[in-house]
C-alpha positions as CSV (number, residue, x, y, z in Angstrom):
1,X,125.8,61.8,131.3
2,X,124.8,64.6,134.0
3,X,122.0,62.8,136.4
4,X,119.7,65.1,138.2
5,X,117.0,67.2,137.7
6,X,116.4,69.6,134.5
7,X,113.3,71.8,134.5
8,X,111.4,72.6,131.1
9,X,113.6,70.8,129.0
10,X,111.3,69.3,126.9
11,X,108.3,72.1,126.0
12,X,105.8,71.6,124.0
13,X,106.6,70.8,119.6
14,X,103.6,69.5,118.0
15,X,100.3,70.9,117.8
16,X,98.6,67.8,117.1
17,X,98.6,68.7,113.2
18,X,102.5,70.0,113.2
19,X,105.5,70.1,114.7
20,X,107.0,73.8,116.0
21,X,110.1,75.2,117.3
22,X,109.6,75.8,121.0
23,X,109.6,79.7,121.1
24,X,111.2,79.8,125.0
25,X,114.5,77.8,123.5
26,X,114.9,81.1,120.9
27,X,117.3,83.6,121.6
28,X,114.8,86.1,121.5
29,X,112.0,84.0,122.6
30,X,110.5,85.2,119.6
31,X,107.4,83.6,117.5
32,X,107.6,83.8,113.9
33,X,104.9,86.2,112.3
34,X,104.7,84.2,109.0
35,X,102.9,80.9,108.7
36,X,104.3,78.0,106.9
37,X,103.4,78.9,103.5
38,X,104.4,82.2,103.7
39,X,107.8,81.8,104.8
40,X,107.8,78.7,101.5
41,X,107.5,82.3,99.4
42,X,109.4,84.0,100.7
43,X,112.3,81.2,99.9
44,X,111.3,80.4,96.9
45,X,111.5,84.4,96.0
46,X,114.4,84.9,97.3
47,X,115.8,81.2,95.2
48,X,114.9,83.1,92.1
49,X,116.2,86.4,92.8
50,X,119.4,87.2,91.2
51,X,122.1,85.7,93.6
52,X,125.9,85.1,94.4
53,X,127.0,81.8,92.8
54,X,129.3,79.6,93.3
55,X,132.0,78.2,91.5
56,X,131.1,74.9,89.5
57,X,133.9,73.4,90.7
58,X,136.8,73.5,93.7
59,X,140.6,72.3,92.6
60,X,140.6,68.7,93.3
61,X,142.0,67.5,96.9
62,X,144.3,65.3,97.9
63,X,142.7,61.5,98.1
64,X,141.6,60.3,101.3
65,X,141.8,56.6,102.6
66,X,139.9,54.8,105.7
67,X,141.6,52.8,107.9
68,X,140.2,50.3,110.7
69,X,140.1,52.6,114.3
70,X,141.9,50.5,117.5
71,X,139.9,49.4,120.2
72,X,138.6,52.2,122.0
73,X,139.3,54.9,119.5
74,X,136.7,56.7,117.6
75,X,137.5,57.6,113.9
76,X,135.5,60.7,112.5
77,X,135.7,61.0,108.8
78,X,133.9,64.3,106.8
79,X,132.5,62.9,103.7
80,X,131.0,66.0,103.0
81,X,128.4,68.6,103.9
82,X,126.7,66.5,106.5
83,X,127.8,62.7,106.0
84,X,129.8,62.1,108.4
85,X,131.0,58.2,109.0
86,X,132.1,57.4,112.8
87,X,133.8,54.3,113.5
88,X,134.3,53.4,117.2
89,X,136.6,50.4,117.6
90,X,135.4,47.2,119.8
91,X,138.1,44.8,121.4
92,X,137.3,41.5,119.1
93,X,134.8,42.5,117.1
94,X,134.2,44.8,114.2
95,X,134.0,48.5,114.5
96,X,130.9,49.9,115.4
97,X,130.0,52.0,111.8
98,X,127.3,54.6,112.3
99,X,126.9,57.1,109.0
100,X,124.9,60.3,109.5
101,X,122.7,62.0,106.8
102,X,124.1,60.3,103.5
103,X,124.3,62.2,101.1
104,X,126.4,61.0,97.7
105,X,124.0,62.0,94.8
106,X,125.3,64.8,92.6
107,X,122.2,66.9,93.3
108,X,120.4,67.4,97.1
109,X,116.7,67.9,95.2
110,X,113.8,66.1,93.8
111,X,114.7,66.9,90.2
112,X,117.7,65.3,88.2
113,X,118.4,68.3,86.3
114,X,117.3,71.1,88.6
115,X,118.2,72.5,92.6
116,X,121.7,72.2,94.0
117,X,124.8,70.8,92.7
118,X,127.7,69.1,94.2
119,X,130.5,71.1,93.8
120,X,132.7,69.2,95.6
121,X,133.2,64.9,95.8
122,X,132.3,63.2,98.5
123,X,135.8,62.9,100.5
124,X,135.6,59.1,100.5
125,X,134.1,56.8,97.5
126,X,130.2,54.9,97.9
127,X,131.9,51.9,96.8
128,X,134.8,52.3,99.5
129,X,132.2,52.5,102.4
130,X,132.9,49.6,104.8
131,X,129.2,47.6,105.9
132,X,127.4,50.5,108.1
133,X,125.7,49.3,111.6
134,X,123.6,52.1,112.0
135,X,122.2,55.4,109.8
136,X,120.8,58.6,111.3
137,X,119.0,60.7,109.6
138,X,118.3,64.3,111.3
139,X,115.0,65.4,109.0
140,X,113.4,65.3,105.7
141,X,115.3,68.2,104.2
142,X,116.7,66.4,100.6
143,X,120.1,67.7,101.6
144,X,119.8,65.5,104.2
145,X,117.8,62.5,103.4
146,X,118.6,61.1,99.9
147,X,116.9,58.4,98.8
148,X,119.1,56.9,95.9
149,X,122.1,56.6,98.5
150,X,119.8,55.2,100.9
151,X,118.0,52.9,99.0
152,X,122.1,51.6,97.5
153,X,122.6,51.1,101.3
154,X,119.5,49.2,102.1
155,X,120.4,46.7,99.2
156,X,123.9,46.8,100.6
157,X,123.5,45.8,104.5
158,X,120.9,45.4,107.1
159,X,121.5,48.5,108.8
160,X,119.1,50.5,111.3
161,X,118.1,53.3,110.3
162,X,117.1,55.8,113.3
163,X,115.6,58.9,112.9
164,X,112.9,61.4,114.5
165,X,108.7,61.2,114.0
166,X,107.3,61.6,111.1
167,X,109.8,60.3,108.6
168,X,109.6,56.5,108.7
169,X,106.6,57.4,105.4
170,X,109.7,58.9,103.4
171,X,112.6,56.3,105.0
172,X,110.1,52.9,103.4
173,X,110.3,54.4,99.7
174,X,114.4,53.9,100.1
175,X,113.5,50.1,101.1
176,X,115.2,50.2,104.6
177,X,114.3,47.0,106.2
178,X,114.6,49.1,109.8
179,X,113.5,52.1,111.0
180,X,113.3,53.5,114.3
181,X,111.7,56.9,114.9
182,X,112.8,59.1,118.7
183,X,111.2,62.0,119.7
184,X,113.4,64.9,121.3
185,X,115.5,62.8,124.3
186,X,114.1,59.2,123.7
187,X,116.8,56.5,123.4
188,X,117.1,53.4,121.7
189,X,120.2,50.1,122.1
190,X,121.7,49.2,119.1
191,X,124.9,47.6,118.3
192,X,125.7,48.3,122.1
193,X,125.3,52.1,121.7
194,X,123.1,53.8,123.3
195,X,121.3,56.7,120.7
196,X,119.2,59.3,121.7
197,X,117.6,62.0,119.9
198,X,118.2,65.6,121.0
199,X,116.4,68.9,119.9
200,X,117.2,71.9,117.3
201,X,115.7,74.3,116.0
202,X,114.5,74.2,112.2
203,X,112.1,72.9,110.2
204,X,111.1,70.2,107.5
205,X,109.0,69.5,104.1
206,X,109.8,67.9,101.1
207,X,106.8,69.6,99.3
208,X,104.9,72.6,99.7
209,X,102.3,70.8,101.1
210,X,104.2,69.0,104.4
211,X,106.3,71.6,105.8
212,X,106.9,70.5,109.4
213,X,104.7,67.2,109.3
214,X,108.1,65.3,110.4
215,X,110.0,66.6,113.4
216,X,113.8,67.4,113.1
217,X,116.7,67.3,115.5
218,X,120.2,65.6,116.7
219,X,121.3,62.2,118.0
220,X,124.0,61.4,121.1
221,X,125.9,58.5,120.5
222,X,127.5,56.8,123.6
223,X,128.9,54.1,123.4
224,X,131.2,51.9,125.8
225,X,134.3,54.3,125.5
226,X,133.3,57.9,123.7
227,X,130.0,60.2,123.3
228,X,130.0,61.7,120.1
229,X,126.7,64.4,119.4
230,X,125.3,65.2,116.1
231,X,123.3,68.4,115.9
232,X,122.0,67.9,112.3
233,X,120.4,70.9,111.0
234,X,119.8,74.0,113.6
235,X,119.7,77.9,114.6
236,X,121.5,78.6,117.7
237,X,119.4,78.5,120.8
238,X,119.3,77.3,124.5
239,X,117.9,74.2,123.8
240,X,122.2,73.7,123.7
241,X,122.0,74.7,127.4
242,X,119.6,72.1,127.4
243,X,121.7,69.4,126.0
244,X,124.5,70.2,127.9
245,X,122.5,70.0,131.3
246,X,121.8,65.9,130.3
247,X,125.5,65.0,128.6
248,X,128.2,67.2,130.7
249,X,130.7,65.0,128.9
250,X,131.0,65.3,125.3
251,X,133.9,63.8,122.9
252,X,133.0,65.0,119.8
253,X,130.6,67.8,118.8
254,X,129.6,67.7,115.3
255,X,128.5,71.2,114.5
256,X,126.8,72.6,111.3
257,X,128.8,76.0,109.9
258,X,127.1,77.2,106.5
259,X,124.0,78.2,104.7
260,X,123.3,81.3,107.2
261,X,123.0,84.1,104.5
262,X,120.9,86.1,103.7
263,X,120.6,86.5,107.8
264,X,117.3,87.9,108.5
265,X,115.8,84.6,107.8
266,X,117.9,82.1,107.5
267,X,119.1,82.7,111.0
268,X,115.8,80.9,112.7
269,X,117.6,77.7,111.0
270,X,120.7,78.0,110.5
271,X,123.7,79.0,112.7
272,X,126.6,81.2,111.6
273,X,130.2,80.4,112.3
274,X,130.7,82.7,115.2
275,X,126.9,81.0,116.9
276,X,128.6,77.4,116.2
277,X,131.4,78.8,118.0
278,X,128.4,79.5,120.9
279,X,127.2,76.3,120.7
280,X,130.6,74.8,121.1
281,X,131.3,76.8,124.3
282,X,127.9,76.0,125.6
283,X,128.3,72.0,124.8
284,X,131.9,72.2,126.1
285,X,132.8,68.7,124.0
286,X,136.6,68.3,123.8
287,X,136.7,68.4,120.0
288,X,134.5,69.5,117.2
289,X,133.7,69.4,113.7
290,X,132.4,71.5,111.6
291,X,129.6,70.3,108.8
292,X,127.0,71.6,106.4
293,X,129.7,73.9,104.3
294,X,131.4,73.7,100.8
295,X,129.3,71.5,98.9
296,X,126.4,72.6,98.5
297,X,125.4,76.0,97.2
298,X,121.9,76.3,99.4
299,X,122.2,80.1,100.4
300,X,124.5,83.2,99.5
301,X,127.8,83.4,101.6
302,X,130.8,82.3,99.6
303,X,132.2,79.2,99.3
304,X,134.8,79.4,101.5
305,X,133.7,81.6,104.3
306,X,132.5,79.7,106.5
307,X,135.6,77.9,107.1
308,X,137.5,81.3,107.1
309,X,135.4,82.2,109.6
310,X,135.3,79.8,112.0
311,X,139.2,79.7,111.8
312,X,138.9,83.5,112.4
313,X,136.9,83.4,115.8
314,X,139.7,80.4,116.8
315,X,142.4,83.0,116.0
316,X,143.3,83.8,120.0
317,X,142.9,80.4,121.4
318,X,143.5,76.9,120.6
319,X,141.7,75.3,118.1
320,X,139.6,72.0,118.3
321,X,136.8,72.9,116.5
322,X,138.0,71.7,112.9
323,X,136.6,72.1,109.7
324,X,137.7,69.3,108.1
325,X,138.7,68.6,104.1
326,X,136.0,66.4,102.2
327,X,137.1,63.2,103.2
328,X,139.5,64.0,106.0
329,X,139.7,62.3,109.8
330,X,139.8,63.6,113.2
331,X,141.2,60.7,115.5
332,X,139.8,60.5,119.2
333,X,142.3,58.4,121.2
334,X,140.8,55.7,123.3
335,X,140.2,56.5,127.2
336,X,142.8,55.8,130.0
337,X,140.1,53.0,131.0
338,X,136.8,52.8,130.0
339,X,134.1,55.0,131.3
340,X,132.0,52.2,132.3
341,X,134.4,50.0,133.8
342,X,131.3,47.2,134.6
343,X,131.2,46.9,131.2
344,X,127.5,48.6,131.0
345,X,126.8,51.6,130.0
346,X,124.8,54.3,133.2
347,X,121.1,53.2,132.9
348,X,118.6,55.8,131.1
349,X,118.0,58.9,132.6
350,X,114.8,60.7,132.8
351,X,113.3,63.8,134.2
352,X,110.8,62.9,137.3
């Protein structure tokens, strides 16, 4: 972690009523002309419209299996879309297991029968998860927080759940017996990690009636060997710059690639492959990997573009920003020595 001074890193997002995308961390510092509802129209127009689809299924992959990381290594494995389960091995101890956003019902939506379908497996089987430590949960978005696999993982474990204001209300229904709720760069210890929540730019609801009552955003694990970010859900912006002024030293970036067409309005929330590449360059992490693509059909670009893409703006350099198979593991090695060789982690640092 960088220590020293950041100016206006953390503007203004809630109103007192709602939470808001701070306009001055927009490419274009631009407000949005449309107010909630409106923009919930427009969506839902454009989700009835006649539109690209997707095929109902991909050809199967090869199986995946976990294994157990080593003492100092970090084992990323892409379950799909944006589940993501990183274990960090401890000398003497079980691996620290963190999930994020798990997702393993066949449909991200309220309805049983209706709103997106899985078109691909989850890369590694519910009943094949080893006991989880910790869940994060980025926002309220049903892609994103499903309540059937949480409420399976609640009955499963005592993990803590952490997560940003606003959706401990939806987090009780799943039955999670812990929740702890970070604003934009507050921290919290757990399982001697250190988790703090970082911004993005997006939104939330899970009706028409509470868009943006629950805040959205990232986490940074650090732990005693490797920092590992998770953006969640996000438009490209500056608050990157942002993040990278506070963690100069990143492992791991995991970076969202898909749902960014139809552009004109999809790209206040969502980046593109080329942006993720810009967010990548910004963060400067040693390795990344690419999320939110290939399982669920939530806007118009093909299947497999996203990918394509990203390996397309890679094509003239090296490559460590991965998109991964469903269920496939990026391996980061353990350090020379360990980054806090006192065996404690730098204290917290805050803006004076």
């Amino acid at each position: 972690m960088k220590h020293g001074l950041v100016l206006d890193d953390n503007p203004p997002h809630f109103d007192g009523t709602r939470y808001f995308n701070p306009p001055s961390w927009r490419p274009d510092n631009a407000v949005s002309g449309r107010t909630p509802a409106q923009r919930f129209r427009n969506i839902l127009k454009w989700q009835l419209s006649l539109r690209p689809r997707w095929p109902d299924a991909l050809p199967p992959q090869k199986p995946h299996t976990l294994t157990a990381p080593a003492p100092g290594e970090c084992l990323a494995t892409f379950i799909g879309h944006a589940t993501v389960l990183l274990q960090f091995g401890r000398q003497g101890r079980e691996p620290l297991r963190i999930i994020t956003d798990p997702v393993f019902s066949e449909r991200c939506s309220p309805f049983r029968s209706f709103g997106p379908r899985r078109v691909q497996p989850p890369g590694i089987c519910f009943e094949d998860l080893p006991p989880i430590d910790l869940i994060l949960v980025s926002h309220c978005h049903y892609d994103h927080m499903d309540l059937p696999t949480l409420r399976i993982l609640a009955r499963k474990g005592d993990p803590l759940c952490i997560t940003l204001p606003g959706n401990r209300s939806h987090l009780e229904k799943a039955g999670l017996p812990r929740i702890v709720e970070l604003d934009w760069w507050d921290s919290t210890q757990a399982e001697g990690a250190r988790i703090s929540a970082t911004p993005a730019l997006h939104g939330s609801a899970r009706t028409p009636f509470d868009q943006n009552k629950a805040l959205w955003g990232g986490f940074m694990i650090e732990t005693q060997d490797k920092t590992v970010f998770f953006a969640g859900d996000t438009a490209w912006g500056r608050h990157f710059d942002a993040i990278h002024n506070r963690w100069n030293t990143i492992d791991l970036a995991i970076l969202p690639i898909g749902a960014y067409e139809p552009r004109n309005f999809m790209r206040r929330v969502h980046m593109n492959p080329e942006e993720a590449v810009m967010a990548f360059d910004t963060l400067k992490p040693t390795q990344a990997m690419a999320i939110h693509f290939g399982t669920f059909q939530l806007t118009d670009e093909a299947i497999l573009e996203p990918a394509a893409r990203l390996n397309l703006a890679f094509q003239d350099r090296a490559r460590p920003f991965k998109a991964l198979e469903n269920g496939e593991t990026l391996a980061l090695s353990p350090p020379p020595a360990s980054r806090y060789p006192n065996g404690t982690m730098s204290p917290l640092w805050k803006p004076s």
